[in-house]
N, C-alpha and C positions, 0 to 999 in steps of 0.2 A: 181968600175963600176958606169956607170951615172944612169942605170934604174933603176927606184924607182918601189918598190915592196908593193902593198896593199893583205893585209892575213886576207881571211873573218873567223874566229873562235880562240873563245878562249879556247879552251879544251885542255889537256895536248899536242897532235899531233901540233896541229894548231900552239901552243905556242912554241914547239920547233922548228918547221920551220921557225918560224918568228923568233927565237933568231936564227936560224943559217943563214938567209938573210940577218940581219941584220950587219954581219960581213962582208958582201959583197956590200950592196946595203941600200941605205934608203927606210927602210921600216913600215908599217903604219899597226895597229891590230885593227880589230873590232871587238868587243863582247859587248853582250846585256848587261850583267849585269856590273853596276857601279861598283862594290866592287873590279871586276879582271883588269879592267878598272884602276883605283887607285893603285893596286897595282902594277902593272907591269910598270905603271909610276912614280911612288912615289917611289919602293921601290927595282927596277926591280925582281919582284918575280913572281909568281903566285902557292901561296900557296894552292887553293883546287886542283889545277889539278896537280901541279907538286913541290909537300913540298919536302923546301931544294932546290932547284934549284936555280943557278943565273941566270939572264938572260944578254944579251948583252943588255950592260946601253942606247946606242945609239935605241934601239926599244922603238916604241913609240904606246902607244894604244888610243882607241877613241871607240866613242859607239854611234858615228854620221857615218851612212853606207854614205855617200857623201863625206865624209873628209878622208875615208879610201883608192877610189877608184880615184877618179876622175880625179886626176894626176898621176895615176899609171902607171907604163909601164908592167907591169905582176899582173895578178891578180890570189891569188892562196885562193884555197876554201877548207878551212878547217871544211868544214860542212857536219854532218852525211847524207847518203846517203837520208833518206827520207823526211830532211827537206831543201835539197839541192836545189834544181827546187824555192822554194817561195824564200829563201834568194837570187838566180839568180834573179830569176825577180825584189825582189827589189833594187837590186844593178845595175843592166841593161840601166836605165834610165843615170847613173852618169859614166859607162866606156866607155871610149875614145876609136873607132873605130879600128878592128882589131888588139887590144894586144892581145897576148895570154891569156888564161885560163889555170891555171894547177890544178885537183884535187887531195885531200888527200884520199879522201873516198873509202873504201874497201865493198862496198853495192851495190845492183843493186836495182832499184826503185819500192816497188809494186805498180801493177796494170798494167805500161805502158814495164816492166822486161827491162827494159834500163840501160845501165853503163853510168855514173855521165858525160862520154865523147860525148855521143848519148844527155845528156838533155843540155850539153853546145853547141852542135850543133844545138840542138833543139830551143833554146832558144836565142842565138846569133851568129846567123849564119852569116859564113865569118873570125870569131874570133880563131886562130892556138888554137885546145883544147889538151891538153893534162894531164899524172898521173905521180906525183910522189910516187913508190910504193915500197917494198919491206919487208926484214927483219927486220924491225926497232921501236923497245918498245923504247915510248917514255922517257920514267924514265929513260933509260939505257943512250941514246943519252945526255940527258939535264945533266948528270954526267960527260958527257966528254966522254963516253966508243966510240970504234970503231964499226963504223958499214959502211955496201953498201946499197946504193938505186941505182932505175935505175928511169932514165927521159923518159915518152916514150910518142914520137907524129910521125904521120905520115912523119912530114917535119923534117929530121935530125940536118938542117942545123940551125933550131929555136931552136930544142931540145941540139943542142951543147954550143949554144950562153946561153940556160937555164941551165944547167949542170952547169956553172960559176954563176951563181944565186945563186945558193942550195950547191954546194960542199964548205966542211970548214973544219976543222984541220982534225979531225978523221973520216969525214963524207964523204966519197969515191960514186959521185953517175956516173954510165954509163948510155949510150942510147941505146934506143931499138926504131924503129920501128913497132913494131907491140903492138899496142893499144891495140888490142881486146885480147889477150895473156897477154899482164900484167895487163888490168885491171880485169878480170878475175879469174887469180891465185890469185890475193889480195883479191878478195870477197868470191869466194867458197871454200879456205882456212880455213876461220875461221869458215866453218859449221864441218868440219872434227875435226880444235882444241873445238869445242865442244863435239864432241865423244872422244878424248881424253882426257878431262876434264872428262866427266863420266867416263871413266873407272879409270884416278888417283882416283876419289872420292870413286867408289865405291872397291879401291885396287886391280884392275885385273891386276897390275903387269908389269914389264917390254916388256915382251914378247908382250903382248896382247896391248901395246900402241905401239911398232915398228911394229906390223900388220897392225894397223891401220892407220897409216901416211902413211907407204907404198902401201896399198890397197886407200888408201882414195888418193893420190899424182894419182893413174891408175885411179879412178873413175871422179877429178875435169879434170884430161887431157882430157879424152875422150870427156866430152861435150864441156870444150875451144877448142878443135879441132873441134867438129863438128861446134861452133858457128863460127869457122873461126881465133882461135887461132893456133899459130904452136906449132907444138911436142916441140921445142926446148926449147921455153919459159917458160918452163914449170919445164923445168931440171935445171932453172936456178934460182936467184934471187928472181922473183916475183912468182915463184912455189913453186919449193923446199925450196928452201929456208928460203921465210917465212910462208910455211907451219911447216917448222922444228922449225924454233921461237916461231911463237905460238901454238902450240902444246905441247911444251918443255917448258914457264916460266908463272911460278904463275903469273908473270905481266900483261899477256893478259887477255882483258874482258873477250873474249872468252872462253878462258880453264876455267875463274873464275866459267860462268855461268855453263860449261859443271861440274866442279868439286863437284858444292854444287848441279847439279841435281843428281850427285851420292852417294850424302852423305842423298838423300829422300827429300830434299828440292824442296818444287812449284816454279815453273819456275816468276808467276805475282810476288812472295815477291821476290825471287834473285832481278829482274832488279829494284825493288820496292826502295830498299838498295844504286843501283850502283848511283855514281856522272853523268857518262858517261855511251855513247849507248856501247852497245855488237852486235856490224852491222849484225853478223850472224843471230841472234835469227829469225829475219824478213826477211834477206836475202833468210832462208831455203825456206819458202813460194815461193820466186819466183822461186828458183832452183826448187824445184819439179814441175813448168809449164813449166819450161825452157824443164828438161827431158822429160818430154812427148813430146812437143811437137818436141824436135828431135830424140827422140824414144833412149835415151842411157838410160841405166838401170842406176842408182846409190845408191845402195844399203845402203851404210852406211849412208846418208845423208835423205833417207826415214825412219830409222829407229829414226835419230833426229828429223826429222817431227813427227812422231808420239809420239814424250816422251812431245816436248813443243807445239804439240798441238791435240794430239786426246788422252790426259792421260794414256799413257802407261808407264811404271817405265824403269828405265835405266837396272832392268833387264830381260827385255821384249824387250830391245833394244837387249840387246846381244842374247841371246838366237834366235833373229830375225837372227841375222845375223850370227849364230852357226846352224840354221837348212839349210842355202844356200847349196847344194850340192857344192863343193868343184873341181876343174876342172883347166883346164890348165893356170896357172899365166897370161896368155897373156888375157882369158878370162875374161869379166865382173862379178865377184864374191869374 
């Protein structure tokens, strides 16, 4: 393909998508730090975020944000959800009129509770924004292993044309239309794989973690519905799906933080440890404005508010969520 492709982040996610563009398209990596910089040039590697991994020898990285973009014909932003909006801005000045934006990020923004597609609109308006999202650990991907993503923008007909950008040997991605549904199940997802993280940690056992994805998959639906996501999207890919991923493998931040808050561990030393963000931890903050202010209950995701931030222990989390009167599955409980 002729479009050239600039990939703002270098973090394990970011890194694999730029190795998997690069099998399609010329593409261009920016990150801050010189060392990942070097080595993904020099060595094609990028050992802190993704040891052992090859990368496609043809990607090429830089740590000048103008040399990354400014000839791009797609611009995809591999940057955590809350330091998303200042790296837009400064990349803003250097992209070339109405490309696409695509994001990585599985986070909605505190303060303004926007998806990453709401601040590319915000931000560069006119510009086709769209997510690439799904079930997809990055370590797993950069291995070779199979995996689905889905491309999802309002205009099908850009999101087809993108779908040949991103899709490579094992890496199967379809389109969806509806934005607000998959960017969504990607970010309230991983407040759930941190309730299932606390209960791996704290050993509540098989049972009690397929409760939870399954009450936690009724609880994220209901507000992506009411925010304006469909039921369906939810059943799919960017729901279940990678609801089931991360929830399911020791590789997600996610489940890591939810794991070691069940094993008695403070939430400031977890994240204090991690290389990379854990998008939920901060995510939950806006979800609990988000629920009020559309009046759905979500029960389990109040009870992760309350462990990583009003000190209550993960078994004050359950025991929260074991006094719910208990009522018809279709019910919120």
């Amino acid at each position: 393909m002729n479009l050239k492709v600039g990939l703002l982040g270098g973090g394990s996610w970011g890194t694999t998508v730029a190795s998997l563009t690069a099998r399609n398209c010329p593409t261009t990596l920016w990150a801050r730090k010189e060392d990942t910089v070097n080595d993904i040039n020099n060595n094609h590697r990028n050992e802190k975020y993704l040891p052992g991994a090859r990368l496609t020898s043809s990607l090429k990285a830089t740590t000048n944000l103008a040399d990354a973009v400014k000839d791009a014909d797609v611009i995809v932003m591999g940057i955590p959800a809350q330091n998303f909006r200042t790296v837009l801005q400064e990349a803003r000045n250097y992209i070339r009129p109405w490309i696409p934006i695509v994001s990585l990020a599985k986070g909605l923004e505190i303060g303004t509770k926007m998806r990453m597609t709401e601040v590319i609109e915000q931000e560069l308006p006119g510009h086709p924004a769209g997510v690439l999202t799904g079930p997809n650990l990055a370590k797993e991907i950069s291995a070779g292993q199979a995996a689905a993503s889905v491309i999802a923008m309002v205009d099908d007909t850009i999101a087809g044309r993108l779908r040949n950008v991103f899709q490579s040997g094992l890496f199967r991605v379809y389109t969806n239309e509806d934005v607000v549904g998959c960017e969504l199940g990607g970010a309230l997802k991983n407040i759930i794989a941190i309730a299932t993280g606390m209960g791996d940690g704290a050993d509540a056992g098989d049972n009690t973690k397929s409760a939870i994805i399954t009450r936690g998959l009724a609880e994220l639906t209901r507000l992506g519905v009411a925010m304006g996501g469909k039921t369906s999207t939810f059943a799919g890919l960017t729901g279940m799906g990678d609801l089931v991923a991360t929830c399911s493998s020791s590789k997600s931040r996610n489940h890591y933080v939810g794991y070691n808050l069940g094993k008695g561990r403070k939430i400031d030393e977890i994240i204090e440890e991690m290389a990379e963000v854990a998008e939920g931890v901060k995510t939950t903050k806006v979800v609990m404005e988000l629920a009020k202010e559309y009046q759905v209950e979500m029960p389990i995701a109040t009870e992760v508010f309350k462990v990583l931030y009003e000190g209550n222990t993960v078994h004050d989390a359950f025991k929260g969520l074991l006094r719910r009167e208990a009522g018809s599955e279709a019910e919120p409980a």
